[in-house]
C-alpha positions in Angstrom: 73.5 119.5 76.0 70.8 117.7 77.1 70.0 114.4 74.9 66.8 115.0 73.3 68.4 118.4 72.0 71.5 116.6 71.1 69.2 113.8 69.0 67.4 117.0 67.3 70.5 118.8 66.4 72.3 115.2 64.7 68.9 114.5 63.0 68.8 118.3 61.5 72.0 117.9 60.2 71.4 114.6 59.1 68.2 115.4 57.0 70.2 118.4 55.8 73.2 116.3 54.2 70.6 113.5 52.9 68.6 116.3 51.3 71.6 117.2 49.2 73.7 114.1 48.5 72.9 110.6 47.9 72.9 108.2 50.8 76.0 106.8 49.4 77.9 110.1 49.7 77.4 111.1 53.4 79.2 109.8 55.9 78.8 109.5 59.9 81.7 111.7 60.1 80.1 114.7 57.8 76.9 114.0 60.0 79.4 114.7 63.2 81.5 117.2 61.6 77.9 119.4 60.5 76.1 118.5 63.9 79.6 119.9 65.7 78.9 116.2 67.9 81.2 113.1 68.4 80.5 110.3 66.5 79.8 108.2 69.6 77.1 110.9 69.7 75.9 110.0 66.7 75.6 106.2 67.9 73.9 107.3 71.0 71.1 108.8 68.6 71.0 106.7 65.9 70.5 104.0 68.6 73.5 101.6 67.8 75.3 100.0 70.9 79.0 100.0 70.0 80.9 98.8 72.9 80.3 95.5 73.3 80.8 95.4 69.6 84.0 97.2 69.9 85.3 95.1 72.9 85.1 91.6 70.9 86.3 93.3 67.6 89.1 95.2 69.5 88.8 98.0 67.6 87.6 101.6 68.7 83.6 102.6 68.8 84.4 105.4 66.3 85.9 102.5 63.9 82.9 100.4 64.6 80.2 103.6 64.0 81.5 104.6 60.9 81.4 101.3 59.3 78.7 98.9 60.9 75.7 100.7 59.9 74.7 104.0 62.5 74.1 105.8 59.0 71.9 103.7 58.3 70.0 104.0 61.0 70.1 107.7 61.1 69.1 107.8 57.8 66.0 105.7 58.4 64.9 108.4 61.7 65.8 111.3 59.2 62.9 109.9 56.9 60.6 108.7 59.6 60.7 111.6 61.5 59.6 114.1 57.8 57.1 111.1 57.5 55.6 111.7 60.6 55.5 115.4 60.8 53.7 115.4 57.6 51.2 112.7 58.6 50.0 115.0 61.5 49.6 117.7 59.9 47.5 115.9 57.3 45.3 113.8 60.0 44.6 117.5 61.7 43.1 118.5 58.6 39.5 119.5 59.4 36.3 118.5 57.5 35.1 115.1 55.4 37.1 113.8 52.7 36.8 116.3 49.8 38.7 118.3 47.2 38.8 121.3 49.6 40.2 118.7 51.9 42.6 117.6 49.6 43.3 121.3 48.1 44.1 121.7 52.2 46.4 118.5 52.2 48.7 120.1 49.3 48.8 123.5 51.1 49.9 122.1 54.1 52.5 119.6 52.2 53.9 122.0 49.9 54.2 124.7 53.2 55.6 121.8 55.4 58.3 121.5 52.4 58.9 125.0 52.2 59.5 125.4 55.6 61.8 121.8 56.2 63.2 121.8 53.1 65.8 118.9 54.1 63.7 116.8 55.7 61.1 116.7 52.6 63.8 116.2 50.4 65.3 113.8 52.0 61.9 111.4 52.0 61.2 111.9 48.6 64.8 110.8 48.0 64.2 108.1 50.4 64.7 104.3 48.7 67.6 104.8 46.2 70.1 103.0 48.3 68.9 101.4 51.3 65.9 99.0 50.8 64.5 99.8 54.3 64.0 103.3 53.1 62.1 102.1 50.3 59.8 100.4 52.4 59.6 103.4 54.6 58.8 105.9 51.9 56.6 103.5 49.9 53.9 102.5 52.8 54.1 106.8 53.5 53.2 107.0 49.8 50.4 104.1 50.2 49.0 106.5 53.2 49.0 109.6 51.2 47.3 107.8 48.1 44.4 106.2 50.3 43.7 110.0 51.7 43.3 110.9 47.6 41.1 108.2 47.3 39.0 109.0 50.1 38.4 112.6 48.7 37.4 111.3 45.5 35.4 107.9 46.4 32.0 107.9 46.0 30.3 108.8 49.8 28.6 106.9 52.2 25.9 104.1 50.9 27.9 103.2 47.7 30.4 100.3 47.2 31.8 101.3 43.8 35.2 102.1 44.9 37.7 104.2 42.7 38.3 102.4 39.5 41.8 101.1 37.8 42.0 104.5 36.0 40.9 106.5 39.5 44.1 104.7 40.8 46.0 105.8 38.3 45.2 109.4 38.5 45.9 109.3 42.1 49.5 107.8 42.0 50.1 110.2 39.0 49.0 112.9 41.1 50.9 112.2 43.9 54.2 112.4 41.2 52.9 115.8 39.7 52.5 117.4 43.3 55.6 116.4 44.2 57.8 117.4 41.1 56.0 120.6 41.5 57.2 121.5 45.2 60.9 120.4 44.3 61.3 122.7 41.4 59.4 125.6 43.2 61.8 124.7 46.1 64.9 124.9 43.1 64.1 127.9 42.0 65.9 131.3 43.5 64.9 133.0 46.4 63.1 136.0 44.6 61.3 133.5 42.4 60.3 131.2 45.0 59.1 134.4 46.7 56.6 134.8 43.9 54.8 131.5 44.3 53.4 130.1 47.7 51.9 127.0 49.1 48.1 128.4 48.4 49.2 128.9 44.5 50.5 124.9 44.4 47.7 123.9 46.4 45.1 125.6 43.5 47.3 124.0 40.6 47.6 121.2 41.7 43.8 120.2 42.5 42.7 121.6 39.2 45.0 119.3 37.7 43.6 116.7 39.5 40.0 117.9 38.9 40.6 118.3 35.4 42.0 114.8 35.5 38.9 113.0 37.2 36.5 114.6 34.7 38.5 113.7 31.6 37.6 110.3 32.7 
C-alpha cells in the first residue's frame, strides 16, 4: 500500500472511532487494530518520529506510539482534515453573500455530514479533551460565523456592522444547525430517509430569518 492510501485508510478509521467515543477512550491500538495497519504505521501518518525517541528511552517504537502522544496527533488531522473539506465546499459556493447563499451553505453542511458522518462528528466533538482541538474547532467555528455575518451585513456603502444581538443570533444559529444534523444523523435509517439536506437547509434559514426579523 502506497502511503498516501495508507494515511487515508488510518485517518478514516481514526475519524470513525473519534466520531463515536471520546478522545479519552480510543486508543492508537483500536486506530491500528480498525485501520488493519501497524502502529508504526500509525506514527508514520500521524507524523511522530519514534526511533530516535525509542533508542535513548530503550524501549520499543510501539511502547513509545502508544504513550507519547501519535493519538494526539491523529486526532488533530482527523479534525483538520473534516475542517477543511467543509471549508471548500463552502468557499465554492456561488453568488454574493445572501440568505440563498447561506440556505446553500447549510445544504451543503448538512449533505457533507450525511455523507462523512465520522468525520463531522468527530469536529463537532472536537475540544473536550485536547486543548489544541479546541483551538482547532473554535477558529473553524469563528470562519463559519463570519460567512453568517456576511450574508446578513448590510451591503456595500454602509459601515453599520451586525449588532451585539446580530452576533448572538449568528452563534445561536450555528448551535441550532448543528444540533439539528446530529439528531437527523441519530435517527434510524428509514427515518433519516424521510428528511434530506434541502429540508434542513429550509428549516434552518427560516429559523434564522425569523430570528433577524424578531429583532
Amino acid at each position: 500500500m502506497v502511503p498516501d492510501e495508507r494515511r487515508a485508510l488510518i485517518l478514516r478509521a481514526a475519524g470513525d472511532l473519534f466520531s463515536q467515543r471520546s478522545y479519552a477512550d480510543v486508543s492508537v491500538a483500536d486506530i491500528a487494530a480498525v485501520a488493519d495497519v501497524s502502529l508504526a504505521d500509525i506514527a508514520a501518518v500521524a507524523g511522530v518520529s519514534v526511533a530516535d525517541i525509542a533508542a535513548v528511552a530503550g524501549v520499543s517504537p510501539p511502547l513509545i506510539v502508544f504513550h507519547f502522544g501519535s493519538k494526539r496527533s491523529l486526532y488533530l488531522a482527523v479534525l483538520d482534515a473534516a475542517a477543511a473539506a467543509i471549508r471548500a465546499g463552502l468557499d465554492g459556493l456561488p453568488g454574493p453573500p445572501s440568505l440563498d447563499r447561506l440556505r446553500a451553505g447549510v445544504r451543503f453542511y448538512a449533505g457533507y455530514a450525511r455523507t462523512h458522518r465520522a468525520g463531522f462528528l468527530s469536529l463537532l466533538r472536537g475540544g473536550q479533551d485536547v486543548a489544541e482541538a479546541a483551538a482547532l474547532v473554535e477558529a473553524f467555528r469563528d470562519e463559519l460565523a463570519a460567512q453568517i455575518r456576511a450574508a446578513v451585513s448590510p451591503g456595500p456603502g454602509r459601515d453599520d456592522g451586525p449588532g451585539p444581538l446580530t452576533l448572538l443570533a449568528v452563534r445561536g444559529y450555528l448551535g441550532y444547525v448543528d444540533a439539528v444534523i446530529v439528531h437527523w444523523l441519530a435517527l434510524p435509517e428509514d427515518q433519516r430517509d424521510q428528511g434530506s439536506a434541502d429540508m434542513i437547509a429550509e428549516v434552518a434559514a427560516g429559523a434564522f430569518a425569523g430570528g433577524l426579523a424578531a429583532m
